[in-house]
C-alpha positions, 0 to 999 in steps of 0.5 A: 500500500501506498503511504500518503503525506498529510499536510495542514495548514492555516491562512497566517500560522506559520506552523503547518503540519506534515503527518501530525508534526509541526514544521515552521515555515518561512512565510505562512500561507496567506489569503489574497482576495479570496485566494489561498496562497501557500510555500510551494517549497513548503508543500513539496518538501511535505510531499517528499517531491523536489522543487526548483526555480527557474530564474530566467523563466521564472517557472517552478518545477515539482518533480518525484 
């Protein structure tokens, strides 16, 4: 069987959780009309997923 991450978090708490710890974030997420914003870093290191950045194209890659 597949083993699943769970990730929580809250608009303004810089603490989400990952399968029930807590892990301090850089930036919390945030709401921006009627929008969630969330780390994407953040999000994929929770996933166990790699992220990079693409200055010159500005692109985010997720990847397993």
């Amino acid at each position: 069987m597949e083993r699943r991450n769970i990730i929580s978090m809250q608009i303004d708490n810089a603490v989400m959780k990952v399968n029930g710890k807590d892990i301090t974030l850089d930036v919390p997420p945030q709401l921006i009309d009627d929008r969630s914003f969330v780390p994407v870093r953040a999000v994929a290191n929770g996933l166990n997923v790699y992220v990079d950045w693409l200055d010159k194209t500005q692109i985010v890659l997720i990847y397993s």
